[in-house]
PLY file of the C-alpha trace (Angstrom):
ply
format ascii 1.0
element vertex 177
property float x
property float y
property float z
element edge 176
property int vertex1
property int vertex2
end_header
64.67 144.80 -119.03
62.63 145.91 -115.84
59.25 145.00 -115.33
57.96 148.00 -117.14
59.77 147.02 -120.36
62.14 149.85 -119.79
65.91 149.56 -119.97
67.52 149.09 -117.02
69.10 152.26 -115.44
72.45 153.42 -116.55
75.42 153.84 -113.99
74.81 157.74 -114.15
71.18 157.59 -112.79
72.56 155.05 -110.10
74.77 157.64 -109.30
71.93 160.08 -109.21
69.70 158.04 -106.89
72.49 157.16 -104.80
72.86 161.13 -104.30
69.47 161.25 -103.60
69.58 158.36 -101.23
72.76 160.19 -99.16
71.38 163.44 -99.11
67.94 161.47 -97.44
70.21 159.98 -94.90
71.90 163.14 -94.04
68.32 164.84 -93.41
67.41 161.68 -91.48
70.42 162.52 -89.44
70.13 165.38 -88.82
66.34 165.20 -87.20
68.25 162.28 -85.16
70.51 165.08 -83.47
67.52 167.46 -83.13
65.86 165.11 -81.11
68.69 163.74 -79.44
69.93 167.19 -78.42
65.83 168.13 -77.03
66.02 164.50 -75.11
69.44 165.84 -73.29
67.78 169.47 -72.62
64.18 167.68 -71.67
66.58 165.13 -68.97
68.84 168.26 -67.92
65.69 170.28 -66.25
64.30 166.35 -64.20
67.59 164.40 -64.10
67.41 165.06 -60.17
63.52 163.72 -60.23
64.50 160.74 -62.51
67.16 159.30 -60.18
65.21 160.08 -57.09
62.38 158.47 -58.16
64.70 155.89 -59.65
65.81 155.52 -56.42
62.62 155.07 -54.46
61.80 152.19 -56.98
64.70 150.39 -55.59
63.85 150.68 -51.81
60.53 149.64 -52.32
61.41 146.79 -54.15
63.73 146.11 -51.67
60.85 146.20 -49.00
59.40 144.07 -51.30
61.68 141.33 -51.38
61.90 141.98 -47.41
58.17 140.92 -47.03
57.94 138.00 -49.65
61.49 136.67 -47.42
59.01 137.20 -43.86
56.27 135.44 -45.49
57.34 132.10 -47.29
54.79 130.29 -46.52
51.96 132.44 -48.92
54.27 131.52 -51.71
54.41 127.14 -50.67
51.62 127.11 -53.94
51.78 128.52 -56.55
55.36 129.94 -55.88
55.11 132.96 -57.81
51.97 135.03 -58.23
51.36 138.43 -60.24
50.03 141.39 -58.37
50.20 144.32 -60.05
52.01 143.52 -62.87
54.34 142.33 -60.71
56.01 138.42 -60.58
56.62 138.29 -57.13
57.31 135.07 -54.89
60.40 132.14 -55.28
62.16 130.52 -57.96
64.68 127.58 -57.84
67.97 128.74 -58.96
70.19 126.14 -61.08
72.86 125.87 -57.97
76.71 125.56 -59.20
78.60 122.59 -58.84
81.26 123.01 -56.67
84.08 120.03 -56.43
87.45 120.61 -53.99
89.00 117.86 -55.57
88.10 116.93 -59.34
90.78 114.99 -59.76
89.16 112.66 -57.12
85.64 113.04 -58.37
86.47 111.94 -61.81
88.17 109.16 -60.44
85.36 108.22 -57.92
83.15 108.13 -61.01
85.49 105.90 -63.32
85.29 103.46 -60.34
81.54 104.04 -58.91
79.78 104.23 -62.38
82.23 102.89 -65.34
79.14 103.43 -67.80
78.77 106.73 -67.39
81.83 108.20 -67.15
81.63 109.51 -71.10
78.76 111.38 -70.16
79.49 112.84 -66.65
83.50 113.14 -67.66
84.78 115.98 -70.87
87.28 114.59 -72.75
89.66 117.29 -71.26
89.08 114.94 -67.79
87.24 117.95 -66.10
83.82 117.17 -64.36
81.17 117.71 -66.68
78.82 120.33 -64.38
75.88 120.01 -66.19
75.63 116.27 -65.96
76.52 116.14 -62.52
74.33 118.78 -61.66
72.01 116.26 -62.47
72.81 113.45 -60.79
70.69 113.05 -56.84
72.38 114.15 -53.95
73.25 110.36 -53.11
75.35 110.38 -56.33
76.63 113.73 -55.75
77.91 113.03 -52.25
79.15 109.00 -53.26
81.59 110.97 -55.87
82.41 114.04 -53.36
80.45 116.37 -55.23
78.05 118.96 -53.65
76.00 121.62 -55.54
76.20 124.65 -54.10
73.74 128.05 -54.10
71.05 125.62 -54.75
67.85 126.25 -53.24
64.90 129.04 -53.21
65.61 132.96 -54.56
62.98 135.48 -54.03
61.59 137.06 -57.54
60.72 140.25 -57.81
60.42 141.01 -61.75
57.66 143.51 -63.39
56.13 142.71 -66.50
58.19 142.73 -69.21
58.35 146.94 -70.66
60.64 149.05 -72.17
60.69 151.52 -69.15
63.65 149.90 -67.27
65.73 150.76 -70.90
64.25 153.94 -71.43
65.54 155.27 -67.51
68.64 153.49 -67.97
69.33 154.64 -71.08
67.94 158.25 -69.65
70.39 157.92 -66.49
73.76 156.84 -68.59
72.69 160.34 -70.87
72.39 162.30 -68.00
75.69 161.39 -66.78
77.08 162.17 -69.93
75.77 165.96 -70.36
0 1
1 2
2 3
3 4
4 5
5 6
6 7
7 8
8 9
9 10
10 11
11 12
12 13
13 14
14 15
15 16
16 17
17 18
18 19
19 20
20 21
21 22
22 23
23 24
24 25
25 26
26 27
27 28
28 29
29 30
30 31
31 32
32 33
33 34
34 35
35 36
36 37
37 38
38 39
39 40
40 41
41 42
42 43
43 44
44 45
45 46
46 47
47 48
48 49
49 50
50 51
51 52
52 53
53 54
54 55
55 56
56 57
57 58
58 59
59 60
60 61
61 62
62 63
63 64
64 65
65 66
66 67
67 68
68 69
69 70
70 71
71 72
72 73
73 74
74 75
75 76
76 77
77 78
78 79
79 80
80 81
81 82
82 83
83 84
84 85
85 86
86 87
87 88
88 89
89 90
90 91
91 92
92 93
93 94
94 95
95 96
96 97
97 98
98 99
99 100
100 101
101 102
102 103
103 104
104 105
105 106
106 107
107 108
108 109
109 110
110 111
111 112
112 113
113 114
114 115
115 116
116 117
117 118
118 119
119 120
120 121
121 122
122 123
123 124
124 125
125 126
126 127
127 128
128 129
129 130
130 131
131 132
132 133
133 134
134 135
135 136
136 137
137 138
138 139
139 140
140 141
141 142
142 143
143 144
144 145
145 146
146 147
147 148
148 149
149 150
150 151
151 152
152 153
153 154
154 155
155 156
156 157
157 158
158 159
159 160
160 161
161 162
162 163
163 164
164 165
165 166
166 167
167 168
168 169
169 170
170 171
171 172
172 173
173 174
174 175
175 176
């Protein structure tokens, strides 16, 4: 029994609503194309605009980046500011571990730190990066290790939108009509 104390439906009114239901869906769909199809006649008439001005976005956040990398020292504290909207200044990037002989490294830690070797060694005797990574640079260097693109990137990010997905999504549509 349903909650109004009617019988439940029989397999020919499922059928029914699931007719119903379809025949929704294929109205739904087709509004989808209509507006799809106006989107690709809307981008046909300022695809040239769009990636120009696409394109002028780029260069000046290029410049940008230029200036923040000529003036390092107005971003010493706080490292990052917002101007704008914008996140603009330096962020430390993770660096990679880089080993030219882990063979030796792995053996340099069995005999330099016999403790630790289950944590900074996989089972598969390979150098465990992220461990390593976080050893100091004495520790690093003692086992032959050095971490490499380590160090300051410049950030140039705006806040968080949906416009970068809307143009790219725009762009990769205009390529396609």
């Amino acid at each position: 029994m349903t909650e109004s104390g009617s019988a439940p439906p029989g397999l020919e009114e499922i059928g029914a609503l699931c007719r119903h239901y379809a025949r929704a869906r294929a109205r739904l769909a087709e509004t989808g194309a209509e507006i799809r199809a106006l989107q690709r006649e809307a981008l046909r008439g300022r695809l040239r605009r769009l990636r120009s001005r696409a394109a002028a976005c780029e260069d000046a956040r290029a410049e940008l980046a230029a200036a923040v990398a000529a003036a390092p020292g107005l971003f010493a504290r706080p490292r990052t500011r917002i101007v704008e909207g914008v996140r603009v200044g330096y962020r430390r990037r993770p660096g990679r571990v880089a080993c030219a002989d882990e063979a030796a490294a792995i053996a340099d830690i069995r005999r330099l730190f016999p403790d630790r070797a289950a944590e900074l060694i996989r089972i598969a005797e390979s150098l465990d990066r992220n461990a390593v990574r976080r050893l100091d640079a004495e520790t690093q260097a003692a086992i032959g290790v050095v971490v490499a693109e380590s160090g300051d990137e410049i950030l140039v990010a705006a806040a968080p939108d949906d416009l970068d997905r809307l143009v790219a999504g725009l762009l990769e549509d205009g390529d396609a009509a």
